[in-house]
C-alpha positions as CSV (number, residue, x, y, z in Angstrom):
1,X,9.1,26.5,6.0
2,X,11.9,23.8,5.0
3,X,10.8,20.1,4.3
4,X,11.8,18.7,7.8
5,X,9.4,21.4,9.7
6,X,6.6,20.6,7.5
7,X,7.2,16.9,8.0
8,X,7.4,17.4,11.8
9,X,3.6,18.8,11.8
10,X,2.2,16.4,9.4
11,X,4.2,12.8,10.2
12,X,0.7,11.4,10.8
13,X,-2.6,13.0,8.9
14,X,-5.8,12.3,10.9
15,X,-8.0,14.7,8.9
16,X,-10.8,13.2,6.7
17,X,-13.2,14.0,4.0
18,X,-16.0,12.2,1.7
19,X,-13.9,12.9,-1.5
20,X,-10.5,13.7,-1.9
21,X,-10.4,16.7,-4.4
22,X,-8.0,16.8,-7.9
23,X,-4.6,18.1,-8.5
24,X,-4.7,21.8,-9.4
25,X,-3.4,22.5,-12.4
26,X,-1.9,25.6,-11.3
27,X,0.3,23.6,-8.9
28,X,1.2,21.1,-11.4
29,X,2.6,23.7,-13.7
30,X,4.7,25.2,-11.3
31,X,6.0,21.7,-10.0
32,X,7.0,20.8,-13.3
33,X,9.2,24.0,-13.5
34,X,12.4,25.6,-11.2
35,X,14.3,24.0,-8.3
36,X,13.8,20.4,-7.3
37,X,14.6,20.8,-3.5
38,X,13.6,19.6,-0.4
39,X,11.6,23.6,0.3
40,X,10.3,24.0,-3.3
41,X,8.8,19.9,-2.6
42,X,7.5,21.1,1.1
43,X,6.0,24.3,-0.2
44,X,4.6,22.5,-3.5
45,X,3.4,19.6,-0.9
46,X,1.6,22.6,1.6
47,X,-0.6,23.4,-1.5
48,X,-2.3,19.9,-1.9
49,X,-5.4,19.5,0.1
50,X,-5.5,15.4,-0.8
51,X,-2.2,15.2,0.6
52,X,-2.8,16.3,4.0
53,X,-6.5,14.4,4.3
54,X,-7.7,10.7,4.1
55,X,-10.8,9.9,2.3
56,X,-13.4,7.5,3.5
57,X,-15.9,6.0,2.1
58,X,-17.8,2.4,1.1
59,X,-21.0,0.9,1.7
60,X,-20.7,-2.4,4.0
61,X,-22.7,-5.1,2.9
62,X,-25.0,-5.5,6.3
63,X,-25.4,-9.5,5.9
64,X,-21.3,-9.7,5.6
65,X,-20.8,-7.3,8.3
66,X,-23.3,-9.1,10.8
67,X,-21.4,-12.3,10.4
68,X,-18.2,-10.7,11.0
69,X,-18.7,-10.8,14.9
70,X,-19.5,-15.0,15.0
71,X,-16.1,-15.9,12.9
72,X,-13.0,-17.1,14.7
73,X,-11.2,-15.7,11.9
74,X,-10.1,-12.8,9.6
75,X,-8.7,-13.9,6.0
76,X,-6.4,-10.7,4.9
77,X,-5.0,-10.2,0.9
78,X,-1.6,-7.9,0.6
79,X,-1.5,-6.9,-2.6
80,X,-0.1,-4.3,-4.6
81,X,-2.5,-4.0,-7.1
82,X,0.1,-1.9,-9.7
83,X,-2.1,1.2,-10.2
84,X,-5.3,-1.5,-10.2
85,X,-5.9,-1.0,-14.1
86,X,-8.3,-3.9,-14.0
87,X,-10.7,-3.1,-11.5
88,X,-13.5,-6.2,-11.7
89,X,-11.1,-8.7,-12.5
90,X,-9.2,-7.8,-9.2
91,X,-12.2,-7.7,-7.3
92,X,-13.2,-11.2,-8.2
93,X,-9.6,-12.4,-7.5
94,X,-10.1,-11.3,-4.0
95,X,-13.8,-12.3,-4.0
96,X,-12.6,-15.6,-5.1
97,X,-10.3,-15.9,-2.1
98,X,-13.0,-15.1,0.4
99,X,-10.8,-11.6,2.2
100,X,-12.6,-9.9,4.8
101,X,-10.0,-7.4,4.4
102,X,-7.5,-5.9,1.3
103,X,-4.6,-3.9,2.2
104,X,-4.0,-2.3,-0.8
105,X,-1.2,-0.7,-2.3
106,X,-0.5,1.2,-5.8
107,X,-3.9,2.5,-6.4
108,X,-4.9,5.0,-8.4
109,X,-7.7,7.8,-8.4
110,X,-8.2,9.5,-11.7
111,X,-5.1,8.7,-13.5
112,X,-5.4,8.3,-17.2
113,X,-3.6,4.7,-17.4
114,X,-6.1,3.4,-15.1
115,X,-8.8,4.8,-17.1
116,X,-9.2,7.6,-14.5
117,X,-11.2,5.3,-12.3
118,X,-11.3,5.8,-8.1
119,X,-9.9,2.3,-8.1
120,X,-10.1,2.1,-4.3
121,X,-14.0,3.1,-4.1
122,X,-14.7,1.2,-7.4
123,X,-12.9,-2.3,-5.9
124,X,-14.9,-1.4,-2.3
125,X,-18.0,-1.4,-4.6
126,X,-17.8,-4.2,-6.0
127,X,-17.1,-6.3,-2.9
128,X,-19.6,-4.1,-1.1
129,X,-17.0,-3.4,1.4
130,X,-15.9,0.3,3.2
131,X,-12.6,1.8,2.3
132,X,-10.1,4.2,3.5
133,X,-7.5,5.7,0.9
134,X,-4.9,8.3,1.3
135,X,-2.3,9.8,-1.4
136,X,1.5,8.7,-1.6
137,X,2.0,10.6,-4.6
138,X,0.3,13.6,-6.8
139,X,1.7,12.6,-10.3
140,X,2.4,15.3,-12.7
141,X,2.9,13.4,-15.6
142,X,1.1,10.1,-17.5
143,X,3.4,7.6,-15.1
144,X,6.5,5.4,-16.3
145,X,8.1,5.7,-19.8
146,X,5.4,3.1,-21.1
147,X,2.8,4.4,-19.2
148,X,3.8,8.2,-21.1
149,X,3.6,6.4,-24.6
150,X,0.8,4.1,-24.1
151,X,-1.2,7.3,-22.9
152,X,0.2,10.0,-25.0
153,X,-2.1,13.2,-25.9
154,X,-4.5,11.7,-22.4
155,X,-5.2,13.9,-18.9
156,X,-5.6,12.9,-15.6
157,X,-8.4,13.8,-13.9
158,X,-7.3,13.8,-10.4
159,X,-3.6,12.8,-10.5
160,X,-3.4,10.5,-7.6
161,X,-1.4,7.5,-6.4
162,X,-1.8,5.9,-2.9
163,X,-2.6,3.1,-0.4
164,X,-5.8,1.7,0.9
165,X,-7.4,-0.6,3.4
166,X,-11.2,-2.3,2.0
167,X,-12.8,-4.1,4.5
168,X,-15.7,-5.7,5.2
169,X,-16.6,-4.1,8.7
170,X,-16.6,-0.8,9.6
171,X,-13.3,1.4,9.6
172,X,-12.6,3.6,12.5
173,X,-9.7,6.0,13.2
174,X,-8.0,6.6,9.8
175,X,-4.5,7.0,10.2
176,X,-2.3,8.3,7.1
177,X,1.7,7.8,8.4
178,X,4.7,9.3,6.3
179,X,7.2,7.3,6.0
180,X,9.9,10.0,5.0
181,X,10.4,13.6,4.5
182,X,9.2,13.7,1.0
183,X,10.7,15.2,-2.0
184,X,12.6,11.8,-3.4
185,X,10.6,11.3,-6.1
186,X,10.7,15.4,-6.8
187,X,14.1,15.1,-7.5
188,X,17.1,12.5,-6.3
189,X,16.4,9.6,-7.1
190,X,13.1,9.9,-8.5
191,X,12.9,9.6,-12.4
192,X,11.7,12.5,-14.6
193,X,9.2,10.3,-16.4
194,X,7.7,10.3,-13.0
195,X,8.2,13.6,-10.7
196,X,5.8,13.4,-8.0
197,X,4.7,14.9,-4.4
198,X,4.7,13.4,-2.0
199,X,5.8,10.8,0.4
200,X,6.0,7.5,0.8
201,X,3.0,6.5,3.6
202,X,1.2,3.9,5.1
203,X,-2.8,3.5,6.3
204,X,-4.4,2.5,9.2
205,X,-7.5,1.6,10.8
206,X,-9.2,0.0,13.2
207,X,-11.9,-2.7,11.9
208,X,-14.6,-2.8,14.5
209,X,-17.3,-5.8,14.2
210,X,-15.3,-8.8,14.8
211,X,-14.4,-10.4,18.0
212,X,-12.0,-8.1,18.7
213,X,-11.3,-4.4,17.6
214,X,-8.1,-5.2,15.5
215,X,-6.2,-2.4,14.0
216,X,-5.2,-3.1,10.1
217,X,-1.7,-1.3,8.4
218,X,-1.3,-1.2,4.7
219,X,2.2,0.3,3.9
220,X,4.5,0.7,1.1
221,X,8.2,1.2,1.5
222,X,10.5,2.7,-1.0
223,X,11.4,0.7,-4.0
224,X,14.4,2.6,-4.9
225,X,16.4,2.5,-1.6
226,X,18.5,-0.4,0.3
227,X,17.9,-2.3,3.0
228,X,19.4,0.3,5.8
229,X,16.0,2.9,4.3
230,X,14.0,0.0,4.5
231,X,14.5,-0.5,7.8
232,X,14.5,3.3,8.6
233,X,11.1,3.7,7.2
234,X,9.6,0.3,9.1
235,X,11.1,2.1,12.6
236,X,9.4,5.2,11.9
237,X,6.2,3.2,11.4
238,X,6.7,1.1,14.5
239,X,7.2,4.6,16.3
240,X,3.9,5.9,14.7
241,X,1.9,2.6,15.9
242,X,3.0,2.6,19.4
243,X,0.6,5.9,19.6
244,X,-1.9,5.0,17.7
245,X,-2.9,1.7,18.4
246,X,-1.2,0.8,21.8
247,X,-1.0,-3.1,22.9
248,X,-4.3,-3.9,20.5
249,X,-3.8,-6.7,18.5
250,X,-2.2,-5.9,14.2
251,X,-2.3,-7.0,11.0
252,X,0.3,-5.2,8.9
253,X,0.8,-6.3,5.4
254,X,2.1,-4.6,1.7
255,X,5.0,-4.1,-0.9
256,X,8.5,-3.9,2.0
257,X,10.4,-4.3,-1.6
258,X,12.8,-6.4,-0.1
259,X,15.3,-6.2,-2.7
260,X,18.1,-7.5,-1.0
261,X,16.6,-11.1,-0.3
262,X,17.9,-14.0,-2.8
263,X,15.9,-13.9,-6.5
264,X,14.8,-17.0,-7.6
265,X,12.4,-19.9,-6.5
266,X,11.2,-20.2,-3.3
267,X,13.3,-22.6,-2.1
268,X,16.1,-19.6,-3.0
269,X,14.5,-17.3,-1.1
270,X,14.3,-19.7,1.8
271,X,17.6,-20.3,2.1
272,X,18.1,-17.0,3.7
273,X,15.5,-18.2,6.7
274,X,18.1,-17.6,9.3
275,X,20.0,-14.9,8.2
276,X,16.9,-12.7,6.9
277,X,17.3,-10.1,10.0
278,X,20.8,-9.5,9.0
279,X,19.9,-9.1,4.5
280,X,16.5,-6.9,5.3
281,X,17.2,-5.4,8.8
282,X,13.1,-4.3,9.0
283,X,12.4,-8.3,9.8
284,X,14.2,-8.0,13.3
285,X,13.0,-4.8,13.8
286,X,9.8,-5.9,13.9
287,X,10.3,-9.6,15.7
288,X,11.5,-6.9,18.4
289,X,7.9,-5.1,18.6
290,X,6.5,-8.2,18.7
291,X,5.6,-8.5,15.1
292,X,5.8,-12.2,13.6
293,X,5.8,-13.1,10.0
294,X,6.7,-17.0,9.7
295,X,3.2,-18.5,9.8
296,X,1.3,-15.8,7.8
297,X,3.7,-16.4,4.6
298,X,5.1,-18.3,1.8
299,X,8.5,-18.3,0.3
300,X,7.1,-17.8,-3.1
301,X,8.5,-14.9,-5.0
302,X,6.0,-12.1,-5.5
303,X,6.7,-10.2,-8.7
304,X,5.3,-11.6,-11.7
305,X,6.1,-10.4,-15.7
306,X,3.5,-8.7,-17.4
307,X,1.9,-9.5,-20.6
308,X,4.3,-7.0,-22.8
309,X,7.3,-8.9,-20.7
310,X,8.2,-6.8,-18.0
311,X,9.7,-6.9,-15.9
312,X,11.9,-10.1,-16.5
313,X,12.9,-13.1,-13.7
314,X,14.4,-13.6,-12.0
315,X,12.1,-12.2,-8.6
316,X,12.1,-12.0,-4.9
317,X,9.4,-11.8,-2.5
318,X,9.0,-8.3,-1.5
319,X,5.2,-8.5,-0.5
320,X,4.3,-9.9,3.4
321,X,2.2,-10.1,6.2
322,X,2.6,-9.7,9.7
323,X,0.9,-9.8,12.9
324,X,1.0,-8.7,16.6
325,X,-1.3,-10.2,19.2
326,X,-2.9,-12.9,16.4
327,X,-2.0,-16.0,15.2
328,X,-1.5,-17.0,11.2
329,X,-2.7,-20.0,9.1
330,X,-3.4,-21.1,5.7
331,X,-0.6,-18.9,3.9
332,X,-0.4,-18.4,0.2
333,X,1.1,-17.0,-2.6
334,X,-2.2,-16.1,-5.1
335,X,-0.8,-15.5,-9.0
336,X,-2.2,-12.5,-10.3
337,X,-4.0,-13.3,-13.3
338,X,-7.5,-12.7,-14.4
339,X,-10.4,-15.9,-15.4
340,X,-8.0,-15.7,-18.8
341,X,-4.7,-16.4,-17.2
342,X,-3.4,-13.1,-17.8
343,X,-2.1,-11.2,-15.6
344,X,-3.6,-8.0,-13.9
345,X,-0.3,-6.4,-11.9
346,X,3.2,-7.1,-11.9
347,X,2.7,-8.7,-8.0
348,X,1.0,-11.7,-6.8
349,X,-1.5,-11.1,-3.8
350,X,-0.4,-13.0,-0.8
351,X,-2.6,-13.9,1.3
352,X,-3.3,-15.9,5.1
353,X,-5.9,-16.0,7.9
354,X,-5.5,-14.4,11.1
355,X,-7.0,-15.9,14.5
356,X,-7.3,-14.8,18.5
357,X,-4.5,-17.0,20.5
358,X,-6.0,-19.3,23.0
């Protein structure tokens, strides 16, 4: 079976299960070893249940979920957490901002440099909130080169790196949709530091409780392509969505890694305001589904320097929200620091509220 025919059957996973089980170490071994092509990645890929399944889970705080259906309002955080290796100060940054919903990307379940925490189910926990989560990538190292020498001599439990939605309300119809073929990070342009399986992906559900049944993307697009794979990945996402949620109203948010917008302040990154279909193609493509962006963000630039001073400025904004069927308010850029002032990922969270028209 080659990688396009596997990719064909599984573009969008549906399956779901109470725990997501860990990485065997059989297939690890044999990843690590012969050919790096797109077969050896779809036949590696075939033999990794957590892959091909989406777990679900969360307890929903009954008080918050009976107020859900009286508000006129949803407030949603995009943020990409990077690997969420601070768990409670994360959860009292969004518990701070008041988010009925996190759409959450870069989070890890049981990988030694996030102290082999669930991240997903431990943040749901702790804002006593339900949770989807499927895998982007099974990692069959320790992570970056830092991550390697910070970690040196440690396992990982279960291996896993991925995207979630948390949500205050309950979450219907899991959707887990691939992005791309897989393989890139097998070999290409993946690093060897960190050879994974797996594919780049986005999650979705449908948050029942409030006025509306509104259906909530969390997606992560490829950080080491251009704008053109950008814009390829958003249209096979658009394609995905127009069969699984129809004309229902959308909040989409995440990391687009919009890489090709101007670094610098926000008023540099607004200065492309007109022109910004033409630099990152994805933001017409999605004005064209009926997708809008302008009210539910900032200009701010959303990558921050972490305490051992990487990465270094100047940044972009390459985290967003959008909406079909809704309209946006209160938009903001939220720094990503803990009660300290230091900081707890290498993104800020952004963050906007999202009403019915009319």
């Amino acid at each position: 079976m080659d990688g396009s025919s596997l990719h064909d059957r599984e573009r969008i996973v549906t399956a779901v299960t109470d725990q997501l089980p860990p990485l065997a170490e059989a297939v690890r071994a044999a990843a690590l070893t012969g050919s790096a092509g797109s077969d050896r990645h779809a036949e590696l890929a075939a033999r990794v249940p957590a892959l091909h399944a989406i777990e679900v889970g969360g307890d929903v705080d009954r008080a918050t979920a009976a107020s859900l259906a009286g508000r006129d309002r949803l407030r949603v955080v995009a943020w990409n957490m990077e690997r969420c290796k601070f768990v409670e100060p994360s959860a009292d940054l969004v518990g701070a901002l008041g988010a009925d919903v996190v759409l959450a990307t870069e989070m890890d379940l049981g990988m030694a440099r996030a102290g082999n925490r669930h991240t997903t189910r431990d943040m749901a926990e702790q804002l006593g909130a339900a949770y989807i989560y499927g895998v982007e990538f099974a990692e069959l190292g320790l992570g970056d080169v830092r991550e390697t020498v910070w970690h040196a001599g440690e396992t990982n439990s279960h291996g896993y790196h991925g995207n979630g939605i948390i949500a205050c309300g309950r979450l219907a119809d899991p959707h887990l949709v691939r992005l791309d073929d897989g393989g890139v990070w097998f070999g290409g342009i993946g690093k060897p530091d960190q050879r994974r399986l797996g594919h780049r992906q986005a999650m979705a559900a449908r948050l029942e409780g409030w006025a509306v049944p509104v259906w909530l993307v969390s997606v992560h697009l490829e950080s080491r392509g251009d704008a053109g794979l950008r814009d390829a990945q958003i249209a096979r996402l658009l394609d995905a969505l127009d069969g699984i949620v129809g004309d229902a109203p959308v909040i989409l948010g995440g990391d687009l890694n919009t890489g090709a917008l101007p670094a610098g302040s926000a008023a540099d990154v607004a200065t492309i305001a007109d022109q910004i279909g033409l630099v990152e193609p994805l933001f017409a493509r999605m004005a064209a589904a009926g997708y809008v962006w302008t009210e539910a963000n900032t200009w701010e630039p959303t990558l921050r320097t972490r305490p051992d001073g990487t990465p270094p400025p100047p940044f972009t904004r390459i985290d967003w929200l959008f909406c079909r069927g809704l309209v946006a308010t209160n938009a903001a850029t939220v720094p990503a620091v803990d009660r300290h002032g230091s900081a707890i990922s290498d993104h800020e969270a952004v963050v906007a509220d999202f009403l019915l028209p009319g």
